[in-house]
C-alpha positions in Angstrom: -23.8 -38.4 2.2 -23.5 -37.7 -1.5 -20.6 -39.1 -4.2 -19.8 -36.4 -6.4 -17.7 -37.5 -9.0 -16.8 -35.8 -12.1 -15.6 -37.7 -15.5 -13.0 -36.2 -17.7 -13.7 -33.0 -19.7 -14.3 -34.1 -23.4 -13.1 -31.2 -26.2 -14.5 -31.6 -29.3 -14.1 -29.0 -31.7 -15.8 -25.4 -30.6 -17.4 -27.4 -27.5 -16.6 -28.3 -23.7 -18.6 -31.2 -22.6 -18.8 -31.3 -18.4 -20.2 -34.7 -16.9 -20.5 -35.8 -13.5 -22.3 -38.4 -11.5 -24.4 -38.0 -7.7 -24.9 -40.8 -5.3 -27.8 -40.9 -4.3 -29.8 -39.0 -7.0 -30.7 -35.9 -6.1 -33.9 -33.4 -7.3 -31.3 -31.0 -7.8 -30.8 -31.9 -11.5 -32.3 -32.9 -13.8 -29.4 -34.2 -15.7 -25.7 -34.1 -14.7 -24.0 -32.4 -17.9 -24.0 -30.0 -20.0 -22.3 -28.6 -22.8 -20.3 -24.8 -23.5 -20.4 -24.2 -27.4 -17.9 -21.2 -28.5 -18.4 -21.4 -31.8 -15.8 -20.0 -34.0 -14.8 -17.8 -31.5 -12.4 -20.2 -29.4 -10.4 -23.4 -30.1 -10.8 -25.1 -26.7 -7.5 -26.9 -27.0 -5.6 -23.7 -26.7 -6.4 -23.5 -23.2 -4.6 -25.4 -20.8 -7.2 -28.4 -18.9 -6.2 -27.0 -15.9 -8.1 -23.9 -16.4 -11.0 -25.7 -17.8 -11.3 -27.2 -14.9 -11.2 -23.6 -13.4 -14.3 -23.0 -15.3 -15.7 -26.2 -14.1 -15.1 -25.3 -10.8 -16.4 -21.6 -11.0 -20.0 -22.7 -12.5 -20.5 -25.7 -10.1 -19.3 -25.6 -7.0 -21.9 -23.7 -5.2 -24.4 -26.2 -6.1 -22.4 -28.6 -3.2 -23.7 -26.8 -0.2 -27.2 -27.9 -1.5 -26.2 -31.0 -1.5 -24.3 -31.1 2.4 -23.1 -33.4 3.3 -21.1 -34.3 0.0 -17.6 -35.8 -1.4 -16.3 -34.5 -4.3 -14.1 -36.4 -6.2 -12.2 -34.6 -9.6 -10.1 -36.6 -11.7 -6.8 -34.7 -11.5 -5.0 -33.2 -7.9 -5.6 -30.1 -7.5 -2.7 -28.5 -5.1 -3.9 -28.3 -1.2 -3.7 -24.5 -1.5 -6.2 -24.2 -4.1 -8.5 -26.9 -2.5 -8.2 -25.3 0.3 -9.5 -21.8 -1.6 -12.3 -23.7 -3.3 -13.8 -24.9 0.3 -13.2 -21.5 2.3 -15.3 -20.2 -0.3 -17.9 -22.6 0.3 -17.4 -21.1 3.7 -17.9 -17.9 2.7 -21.1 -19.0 0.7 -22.6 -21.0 3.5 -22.5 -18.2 6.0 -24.6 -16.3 3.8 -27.3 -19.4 2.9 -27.6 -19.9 6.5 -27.4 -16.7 7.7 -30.5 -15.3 6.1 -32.3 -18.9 6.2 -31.5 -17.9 10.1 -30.1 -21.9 11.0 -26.5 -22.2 12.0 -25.7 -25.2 9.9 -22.2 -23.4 9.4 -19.6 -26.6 10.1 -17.6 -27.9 6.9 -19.6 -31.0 5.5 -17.9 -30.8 1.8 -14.7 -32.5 1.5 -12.9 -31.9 -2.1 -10.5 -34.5 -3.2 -8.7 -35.3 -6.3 -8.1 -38.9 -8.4 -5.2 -38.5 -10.3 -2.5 -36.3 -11.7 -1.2 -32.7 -11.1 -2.1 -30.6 -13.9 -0.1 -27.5 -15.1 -1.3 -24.5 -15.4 -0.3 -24.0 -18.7 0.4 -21.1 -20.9 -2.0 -18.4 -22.2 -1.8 -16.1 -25.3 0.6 -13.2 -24.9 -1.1 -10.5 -22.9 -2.6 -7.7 -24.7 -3.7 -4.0 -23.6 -7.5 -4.9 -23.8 -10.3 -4.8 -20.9 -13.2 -7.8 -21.3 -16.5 -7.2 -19.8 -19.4 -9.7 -19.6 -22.3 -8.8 -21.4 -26.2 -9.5 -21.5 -27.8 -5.7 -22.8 -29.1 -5.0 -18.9 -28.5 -2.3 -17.5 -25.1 -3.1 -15.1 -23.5 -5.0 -18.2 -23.7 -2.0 -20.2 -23.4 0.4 -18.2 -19.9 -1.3 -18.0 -19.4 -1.7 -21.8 -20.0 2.0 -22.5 -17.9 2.9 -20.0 -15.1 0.5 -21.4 -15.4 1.7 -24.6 -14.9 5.6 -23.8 -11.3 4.9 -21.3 -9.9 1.9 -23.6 -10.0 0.4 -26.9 -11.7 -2.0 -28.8 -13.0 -4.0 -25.1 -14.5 -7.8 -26.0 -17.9 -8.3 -24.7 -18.8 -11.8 -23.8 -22.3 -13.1 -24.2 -23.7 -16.3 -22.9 -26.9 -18.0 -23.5 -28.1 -20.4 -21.3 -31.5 -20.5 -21.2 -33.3 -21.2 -18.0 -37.1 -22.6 -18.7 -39.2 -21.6 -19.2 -37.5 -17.9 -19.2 -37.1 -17.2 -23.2 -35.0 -14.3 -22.5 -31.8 -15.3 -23.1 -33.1 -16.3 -27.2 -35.4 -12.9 -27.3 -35.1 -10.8 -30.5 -34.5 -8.2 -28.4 -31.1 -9.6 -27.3 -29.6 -10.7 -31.0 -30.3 -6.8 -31.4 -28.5 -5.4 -28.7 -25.4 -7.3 -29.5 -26.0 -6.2 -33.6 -26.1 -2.6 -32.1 -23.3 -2.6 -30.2 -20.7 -3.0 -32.1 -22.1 -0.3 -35.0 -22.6 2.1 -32.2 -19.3 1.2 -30.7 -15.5 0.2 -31.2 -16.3 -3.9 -29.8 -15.7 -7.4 -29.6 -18.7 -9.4 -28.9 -18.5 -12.7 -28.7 -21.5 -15.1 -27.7 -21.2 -18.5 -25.4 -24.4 -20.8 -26.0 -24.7 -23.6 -23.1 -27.3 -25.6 -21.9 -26.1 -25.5 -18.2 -28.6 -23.3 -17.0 -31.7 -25.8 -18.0 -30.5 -29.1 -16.1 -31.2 -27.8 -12.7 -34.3 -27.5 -10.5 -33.8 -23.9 -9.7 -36.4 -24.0 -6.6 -34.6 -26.5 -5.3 -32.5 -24.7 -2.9 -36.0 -22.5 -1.4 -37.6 -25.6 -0.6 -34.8 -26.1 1.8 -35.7 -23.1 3.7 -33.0 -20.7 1.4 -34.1 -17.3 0.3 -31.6 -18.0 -2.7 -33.4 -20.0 -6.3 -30.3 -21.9 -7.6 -29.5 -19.7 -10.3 -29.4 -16.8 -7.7 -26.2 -19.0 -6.6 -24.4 -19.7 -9.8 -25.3 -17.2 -12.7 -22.3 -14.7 -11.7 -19.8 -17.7 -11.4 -21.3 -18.9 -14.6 -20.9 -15.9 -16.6 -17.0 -14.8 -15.3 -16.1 -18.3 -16.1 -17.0 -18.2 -19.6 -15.3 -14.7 -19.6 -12.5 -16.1 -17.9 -12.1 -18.9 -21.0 -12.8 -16.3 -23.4 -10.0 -13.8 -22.6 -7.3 -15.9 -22.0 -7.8 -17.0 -25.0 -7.5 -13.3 -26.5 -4.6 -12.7 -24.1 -6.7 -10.0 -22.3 -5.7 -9.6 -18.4 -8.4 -7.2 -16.7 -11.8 -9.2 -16.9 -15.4 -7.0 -15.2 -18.5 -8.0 -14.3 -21.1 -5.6 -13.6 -22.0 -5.7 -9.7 -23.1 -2.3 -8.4 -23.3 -1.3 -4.6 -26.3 -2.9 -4.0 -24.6 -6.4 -4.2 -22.1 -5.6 -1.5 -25.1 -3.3 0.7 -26.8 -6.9 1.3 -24.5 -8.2 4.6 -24.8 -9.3 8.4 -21.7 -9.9 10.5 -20.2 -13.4 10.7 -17.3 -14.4 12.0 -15.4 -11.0 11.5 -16.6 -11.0 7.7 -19.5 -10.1 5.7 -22.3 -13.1 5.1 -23.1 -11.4 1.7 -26.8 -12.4 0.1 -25.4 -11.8 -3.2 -22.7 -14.2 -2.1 -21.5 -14.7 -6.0 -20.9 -11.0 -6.8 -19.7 -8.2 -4.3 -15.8 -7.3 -3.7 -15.2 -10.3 -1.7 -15.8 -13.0 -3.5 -14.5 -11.2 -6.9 -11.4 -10.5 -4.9 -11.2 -13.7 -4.2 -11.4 -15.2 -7.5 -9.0 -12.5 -8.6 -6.1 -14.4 -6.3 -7.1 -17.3 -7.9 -7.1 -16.1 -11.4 -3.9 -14.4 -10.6 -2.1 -17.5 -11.6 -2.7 -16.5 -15.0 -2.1 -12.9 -14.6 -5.9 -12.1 -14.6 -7.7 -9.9 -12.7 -11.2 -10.2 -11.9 -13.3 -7.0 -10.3 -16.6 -4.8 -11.3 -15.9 -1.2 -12.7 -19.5 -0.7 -10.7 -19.3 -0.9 -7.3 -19.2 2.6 -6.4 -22.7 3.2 -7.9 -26.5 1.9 -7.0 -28.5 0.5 -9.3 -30.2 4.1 -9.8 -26.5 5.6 -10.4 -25.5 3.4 -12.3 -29.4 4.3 -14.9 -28.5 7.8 -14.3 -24.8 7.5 -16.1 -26.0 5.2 -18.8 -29.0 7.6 -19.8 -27.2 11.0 -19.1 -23.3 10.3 -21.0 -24.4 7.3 -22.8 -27.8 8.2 -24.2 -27.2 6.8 -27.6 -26.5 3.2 -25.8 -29.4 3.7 -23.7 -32.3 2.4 -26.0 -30.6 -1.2 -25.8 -31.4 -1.5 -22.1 -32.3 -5.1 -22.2 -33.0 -6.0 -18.3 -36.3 -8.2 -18.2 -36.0 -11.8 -18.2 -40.1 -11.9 -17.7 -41.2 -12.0 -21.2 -43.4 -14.5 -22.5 -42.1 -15.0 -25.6 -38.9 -14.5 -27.5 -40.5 -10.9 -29.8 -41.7 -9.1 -26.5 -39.0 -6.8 -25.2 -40.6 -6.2 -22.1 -43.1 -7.9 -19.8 -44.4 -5.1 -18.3 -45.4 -7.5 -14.9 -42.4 -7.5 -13.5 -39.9 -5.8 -10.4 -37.3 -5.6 -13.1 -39.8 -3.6 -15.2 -41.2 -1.8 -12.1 -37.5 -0.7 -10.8 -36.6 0.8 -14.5 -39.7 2.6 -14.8 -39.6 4.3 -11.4 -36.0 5.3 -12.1 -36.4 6.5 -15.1 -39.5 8.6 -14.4 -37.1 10.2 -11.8 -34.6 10.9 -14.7 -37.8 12.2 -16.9 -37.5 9.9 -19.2 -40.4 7.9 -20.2 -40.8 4.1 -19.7 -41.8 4.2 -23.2 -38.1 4.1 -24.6 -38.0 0.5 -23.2 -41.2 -0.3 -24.3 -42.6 -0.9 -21.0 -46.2 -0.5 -21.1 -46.8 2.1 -17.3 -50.4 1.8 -17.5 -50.1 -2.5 -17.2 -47.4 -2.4 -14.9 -49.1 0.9 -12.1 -52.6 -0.9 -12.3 -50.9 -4.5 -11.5 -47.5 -3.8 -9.8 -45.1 -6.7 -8.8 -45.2 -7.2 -4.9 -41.4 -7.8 -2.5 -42.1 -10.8 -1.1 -39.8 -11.1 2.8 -37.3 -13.4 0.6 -36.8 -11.3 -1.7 -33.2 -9.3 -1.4 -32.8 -6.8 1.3 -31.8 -4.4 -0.8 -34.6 -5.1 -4.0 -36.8 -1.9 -2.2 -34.5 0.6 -1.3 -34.0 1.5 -5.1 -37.4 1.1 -6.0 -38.5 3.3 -2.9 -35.9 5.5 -3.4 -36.6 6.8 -7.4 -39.9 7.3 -6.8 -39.2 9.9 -4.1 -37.1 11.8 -6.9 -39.9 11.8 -9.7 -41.6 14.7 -10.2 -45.5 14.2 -10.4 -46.9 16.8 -13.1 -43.7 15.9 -15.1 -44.7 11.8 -14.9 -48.3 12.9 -15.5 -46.7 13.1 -19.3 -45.8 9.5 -19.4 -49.6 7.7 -18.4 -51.3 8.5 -22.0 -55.0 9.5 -22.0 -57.8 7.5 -23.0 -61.0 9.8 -22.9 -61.6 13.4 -23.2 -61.9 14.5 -19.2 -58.2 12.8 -19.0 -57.1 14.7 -22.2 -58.8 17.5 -20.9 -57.0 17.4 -17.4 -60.5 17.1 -15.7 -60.0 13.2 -14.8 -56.4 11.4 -14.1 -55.7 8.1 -15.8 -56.6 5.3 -13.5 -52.6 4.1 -14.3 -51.6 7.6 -12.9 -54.1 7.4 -9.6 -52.2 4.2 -9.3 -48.9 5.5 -9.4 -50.0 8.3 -6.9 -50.5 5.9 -4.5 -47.5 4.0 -4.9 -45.6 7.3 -4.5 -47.5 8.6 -1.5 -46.7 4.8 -0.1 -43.1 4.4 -0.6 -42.7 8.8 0.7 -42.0 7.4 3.8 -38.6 5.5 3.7 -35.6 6.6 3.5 -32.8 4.9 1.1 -30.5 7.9 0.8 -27.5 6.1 0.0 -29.2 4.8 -3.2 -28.7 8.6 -4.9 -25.0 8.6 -3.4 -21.3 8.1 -4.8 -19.7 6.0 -2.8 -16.4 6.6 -3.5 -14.7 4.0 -1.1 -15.5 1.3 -3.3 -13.5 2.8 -5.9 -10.3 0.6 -4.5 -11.7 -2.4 -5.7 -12.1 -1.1 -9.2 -9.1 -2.3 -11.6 -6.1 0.2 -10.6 -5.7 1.3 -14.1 -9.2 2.2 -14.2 -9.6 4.1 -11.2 -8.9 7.6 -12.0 -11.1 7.7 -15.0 -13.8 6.2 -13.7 -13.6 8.3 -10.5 -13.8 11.6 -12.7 -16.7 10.6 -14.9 -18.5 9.5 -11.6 -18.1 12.7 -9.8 -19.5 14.1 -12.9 -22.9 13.0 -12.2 -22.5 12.6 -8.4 -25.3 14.5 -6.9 -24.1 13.3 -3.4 -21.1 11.3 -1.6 -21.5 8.8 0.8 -21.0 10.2 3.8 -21.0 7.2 6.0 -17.6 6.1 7.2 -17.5 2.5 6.0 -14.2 2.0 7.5 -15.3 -0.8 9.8 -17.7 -2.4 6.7 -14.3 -2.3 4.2 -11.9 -3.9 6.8 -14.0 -6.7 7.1 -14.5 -7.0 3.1 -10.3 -7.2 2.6 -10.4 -9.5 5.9 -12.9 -11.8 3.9 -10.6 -11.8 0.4 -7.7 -12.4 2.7 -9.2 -15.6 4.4 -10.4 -17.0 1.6 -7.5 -17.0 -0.6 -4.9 -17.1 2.0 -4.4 -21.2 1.3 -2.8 -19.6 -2.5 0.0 -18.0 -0.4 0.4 -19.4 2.8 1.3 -23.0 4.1 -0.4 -22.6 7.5 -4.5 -23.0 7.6 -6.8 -21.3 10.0 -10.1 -22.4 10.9 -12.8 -19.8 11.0 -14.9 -19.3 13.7 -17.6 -22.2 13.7 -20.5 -19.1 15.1 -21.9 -16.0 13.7 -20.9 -13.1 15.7 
């Protein structure tokens, strides 16, 4: 059994200092603290501790099923309801650990308690008509700030570095010019978080336990929408997004009458769920993206947004902090395929084709369920005399046509490979997630969709969607209701 216990949150001028001690040590960490700087960006004082401890909660807590069983002990009461909340999402989290570890170690071994006084919530700034969006320059994130800035005004964009060694990407060059470029290309906010959070944990820790989750893979989303969270209230802004597209919510098995989600941090149920929760403050918590795939999601950034495009910043690969792109990596590999199929060349990105064909990345089985499908999918839709273009010539029988780049053999073989599966649903609309976009967003959002919607989904998700709202429902039902139900103890 592990001790948990956390020590009061120190403010001290821009910064938020989080400490907490484990009994018995574990490899988890490698130290128990760490430190949110904003700058001059946000007096932490003006924020009620209560929803510091809201951000506390949001970046840590899904560290505790790595650490069953466990008692965590806060130094304030938090109200039944929301402890309640907090451990029917550990629930919810578990279901999916287990669930694609394939044990059934699904029983409650995390007991939440609190040592010492109820805290108010507290009062935020006076709401404003703004949106908020968390931002890092990859693809989702702004996808979901161009989109923001074209149906409101003025959204903030919140960027947090954290870096995660020895991953430099979060410091890259590449990044400081993304969020210079933004706002002289756009009407923007951006506002940077630095941290040290993501560095004190050992992030294999959780696949040497048999999970087909690394740690971060558990806590970056949480991470990111609580320093969004801070950041807006702050501003007084209400309607908070995080860019999650379908894949994150096309990665379930049935359990218990609800989705066991591998991206268990980022799909419509658990952002529902944190949206009850947030609620308290009048925030609402959601992704403008979860109608669209990945591949979608490319094809509106590079079609309406092309000026934004050049700033894709999506590898976290790079060796050091002046390379933009690795050129080694599935990240890499999944841009290039998709935007060959748009007919745009790799180039734009600076990803080098001709290192990445002749020495492309491999899916290992844990990797997600749905990392292929996309991947597959884009390079069924490229044309191959039009990507000939893109592998550049290096002697005179390849310049003369008579002899293919060895690059451009290799891609011919990936293509001929990956002809054989079919991931239709990455190229589709899927307009049924549009209900778990912001309400005031959803008619504008719909329309520029359609726009570029080559095909809609189809399927009838009916079933699928019923057991998503059954999922939000459970898990914060405790924030509404006095009577608590026990889920079902087996998958089904």
């Amino acid at each position: 059994m592990h001790e948990i216990r956390f020590h009061p949150i120190r403010l001290d001028g821009s910064r938020v200092q989080i400490a907490w001690t484990v009994e018995p040590e574990t490899r988890l960490y490698q130290q128990t603290e760490f430190t949110l700087d904003y700058g001059d960006a946000l007096d932490p004082q003006q924020l009620p501790l209560k929803l510091w401890w809201t951000v506390v909660l949001l970046s840590l807590h899904s560290h505790w099923n790595l650490l069953r069983p466990c008692r965590v002990i806060l130094p304030f009461a938090p109200p039944a309801a929301e402890i309640e909340f907090w451990s029917r999402l550990l629930d919810y989290e578990r279901a999916a650990l287990e669930t694609y570890r394939g044990t059934d170690e699904f029983a409650r071994t995390v007991e939440l308690v609190g040592d010492g006084l109820l805290l108010d919530q507290g009062e935020l700034a006076p709401s404003v008509e703004r949106y908020a969006t968390a931002f890092s320059g990859g693809r989702d994130s702004l996808a979901q700030a161009a989109l923001l800035c074209e149906v409101s005004s003025n959204p903030l964009l919140v960027n947090t570095q954290s870096e995660m060694p020895p991953n430099v990407s979060h410091s890259s060059a590449k990044r400081a010019r993304v969020l210079s470029a933004i706002t002289q290309r756009r009407q923007c906010e951006t506002v940077v978080v630095k941290s040290d959070y993501r560095s004190i944990w050992n992030n294999i820790f959780s696949r040497r336990m048999g999970y087909h989750h690394s740690v971060n893979e558990m806590t970056d989303v949480y991470f990111y929408c609580a320093n969004l969270f801070a950041l807006s209230a702050a501003r007084g802004i209400r309607t908070l997004g995080i860019g999650c597209e379908f894949e994150m919510q096309n990665t379930w098995k049935p359990h218990a009458g609800m989705c066991a989600n591998f991206y268990f941090d980022a799909n419509p149920t658990v952002l529902g769920a944190l949206s009850a929760l947030l609620s308290q403050w009048q925030t609402e918590l959601a992704s403008l993206l979860f109608p669209l795939s990945s591949f979608e999601i490319e094809k509106v950034l590079w079609r309406r947004y092309r000026d934004l495009a050049d700033l894709q910043n999506s590898c976290f690969s790079i060796k050091t902090p002046d390379q933009i792109a690795c050129s080694e990596c599935r990240k890499d590999f999944k841009a290039s395929l998709a935007l060959m199929a748009l007919d745009i060349d790799p180039a734009e990105l600076e990803i080098d084709i001709t290192k990445l064909f002749l020495n492309p990345p491999t899916y290992p089985p844990r990797a997600s369920p749905t990392a292929f499908a996309a991947v597959a999918y884009a390079a069924q839709q490229i044309v191959p005399s039009h990507a000939r273009e893109f592998f550049p010539a290096r002697t005179w029988a390849q310049r003369l046509g008579i002899s293919k780049p060895p690059a451009y053999r290799a891609f011919e073989n990936i293509a001929r490979h990956l002809a054989n599966y079919n991931f239709e649903w990455v190229g589709q609309y899927h307009p049924q997630f549009v209900k778990y976009i912001p309400k005031r967003l959803r008619a504008p959002l719909d329309a520029i969709y359609r726009e570029y919607a080559t095909e809609t989904d189809p399927t009838d998700r009916t079933a699928e969607i019923a057991m998503i709202d059954a999922g939000i429902s459970w898990i914060c039902a405790p924030l509404s209701q006095e009577s608590i139900v026990q889920p079902r103890a087996e998958p089904v």
